[in-house]
C-alpha positions as CSV (number, residue, x, y, z in Angstrom):
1,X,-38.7,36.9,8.0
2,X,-37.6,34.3,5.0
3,X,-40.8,32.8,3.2
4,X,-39.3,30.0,2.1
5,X,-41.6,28.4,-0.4
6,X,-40.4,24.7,-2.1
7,X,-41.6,23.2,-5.6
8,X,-40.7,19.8,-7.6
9,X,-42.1,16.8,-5.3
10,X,-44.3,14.1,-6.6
11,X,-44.6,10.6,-7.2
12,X,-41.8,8.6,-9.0
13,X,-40.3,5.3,-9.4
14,X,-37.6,4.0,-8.3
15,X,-34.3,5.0,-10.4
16,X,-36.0,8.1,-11.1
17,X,-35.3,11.7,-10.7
18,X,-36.8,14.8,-9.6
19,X,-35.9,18.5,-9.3
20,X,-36.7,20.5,-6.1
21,X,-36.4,23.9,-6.3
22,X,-36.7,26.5,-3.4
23,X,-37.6,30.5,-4.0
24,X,-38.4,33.5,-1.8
25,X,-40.5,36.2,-3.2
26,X,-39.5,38.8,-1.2
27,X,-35.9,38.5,0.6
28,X,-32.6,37.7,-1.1
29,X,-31.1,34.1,-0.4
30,X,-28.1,35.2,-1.9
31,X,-27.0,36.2,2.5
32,X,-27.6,32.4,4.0
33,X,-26.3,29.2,3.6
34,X,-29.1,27.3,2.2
35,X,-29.8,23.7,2.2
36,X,-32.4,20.7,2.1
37,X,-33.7,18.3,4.8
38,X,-35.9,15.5,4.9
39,X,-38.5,14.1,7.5
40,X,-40.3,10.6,7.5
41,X,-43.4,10.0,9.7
42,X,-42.2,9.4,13.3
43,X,-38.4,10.4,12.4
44,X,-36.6,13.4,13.5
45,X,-35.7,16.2,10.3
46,X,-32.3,15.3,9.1
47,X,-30.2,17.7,6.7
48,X,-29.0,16.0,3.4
49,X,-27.3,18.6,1.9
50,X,-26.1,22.3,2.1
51,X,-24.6,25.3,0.1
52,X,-23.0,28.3,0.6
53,X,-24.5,31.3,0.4
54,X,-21.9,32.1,-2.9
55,X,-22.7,29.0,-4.2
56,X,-19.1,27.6,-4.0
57,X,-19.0,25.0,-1.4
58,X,-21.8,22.3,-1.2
59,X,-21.8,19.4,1.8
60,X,-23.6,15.8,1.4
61,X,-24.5,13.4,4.0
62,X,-23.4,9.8,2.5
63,X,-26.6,8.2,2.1
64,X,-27.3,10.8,-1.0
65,X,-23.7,11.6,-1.8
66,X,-23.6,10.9,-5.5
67,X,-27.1,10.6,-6.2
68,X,-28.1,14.2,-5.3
69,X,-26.7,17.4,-6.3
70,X,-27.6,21.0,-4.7
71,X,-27.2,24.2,-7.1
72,X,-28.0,27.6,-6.4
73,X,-29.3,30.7,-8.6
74,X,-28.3,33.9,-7.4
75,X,-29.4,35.7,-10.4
76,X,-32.9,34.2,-9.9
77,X,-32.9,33.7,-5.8
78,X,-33.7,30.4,-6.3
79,X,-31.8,27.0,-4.8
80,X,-32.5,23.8,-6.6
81,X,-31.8,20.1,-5.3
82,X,-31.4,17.5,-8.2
83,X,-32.2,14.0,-7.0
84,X,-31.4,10.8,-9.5
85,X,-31.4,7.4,-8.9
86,X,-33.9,7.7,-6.4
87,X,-34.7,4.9,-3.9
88,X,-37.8,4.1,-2.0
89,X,-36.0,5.1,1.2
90,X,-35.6,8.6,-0.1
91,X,-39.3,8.7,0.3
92,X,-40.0,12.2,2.8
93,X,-41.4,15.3,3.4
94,X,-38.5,17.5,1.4
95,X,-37.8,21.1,3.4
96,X,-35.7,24.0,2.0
97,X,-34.0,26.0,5.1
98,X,-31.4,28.9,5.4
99,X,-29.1,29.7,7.9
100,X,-27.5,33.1,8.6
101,X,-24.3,31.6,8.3
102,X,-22.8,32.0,4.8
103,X,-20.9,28.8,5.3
104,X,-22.2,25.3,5.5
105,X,-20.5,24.0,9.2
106,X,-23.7,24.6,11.0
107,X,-26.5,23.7,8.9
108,X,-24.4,20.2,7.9
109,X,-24.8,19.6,11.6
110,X,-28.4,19.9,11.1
111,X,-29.2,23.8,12.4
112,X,-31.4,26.2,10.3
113,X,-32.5,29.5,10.9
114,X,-35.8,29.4,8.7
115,X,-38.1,26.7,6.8
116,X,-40.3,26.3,4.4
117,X,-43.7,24.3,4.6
118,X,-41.9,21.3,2.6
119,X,-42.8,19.1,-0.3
120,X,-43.2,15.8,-0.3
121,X,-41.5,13.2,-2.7
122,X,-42.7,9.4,-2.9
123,X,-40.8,6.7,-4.6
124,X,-42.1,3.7,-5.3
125,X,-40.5,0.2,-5.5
């Protein structure tokens, strides 16, 4: 079973950036799809992004489209998730996630077959 583990969140202001990064110590990710979701207090999980497990597709939901860009490591079996221009709305509890599927039609629809325990990333106004 996947230990996903994530890294990167903190505070930071608005129109700031971070960069989440997402590793397993034990399994190649280099077989899944992996991708990022988010999850506000009192809000269902939503995906934001997704890539293939080759690295050469990658799938956005709009409202970080432009502002966030998903990369992935095979060399080190690590996915990253570059956030700029961050808004106070992008304030969550970040969560790394694989899918069996190589390909990003699933998990863009907001199915995963593992987590990890999530980070959270605060931006203030």
């Amino acid at each position: 079973q996947l230990q996903l583990v994530e890294s990167g969140g903190g505070l930071v202001q608005s129109g700031g950036s971070l960069r989440l990064s997402c590793t397993d110590s034990e399994f190649r990710l280099d077989y899944y799809a992996m991708g990022w979701f988010r999850q506000v207090p009192g809000k269902e999980r939503e995906v934001i992004s997704c890539i293939s497990n080759s690295g050469d597709s990658t799938r956005y939901v709009d409202s970080v489209k432009g502002r966030f860009t998903i990369s992935r490591d095979n060399s080190k079996n690590t996915v990253h998730l570059q956030m700029n221009s961050l808004k106070p709305e992008d304030t969550a509890v970040y969560y790394c996630a694989a899918d069996t599927a190589r390909v990003c039609d699933d998990m863009i629809m907001g199915m995963a077959a593992s987590w990890g325990q999530g980070t959270q990333v605060t931006v203030s106004s």
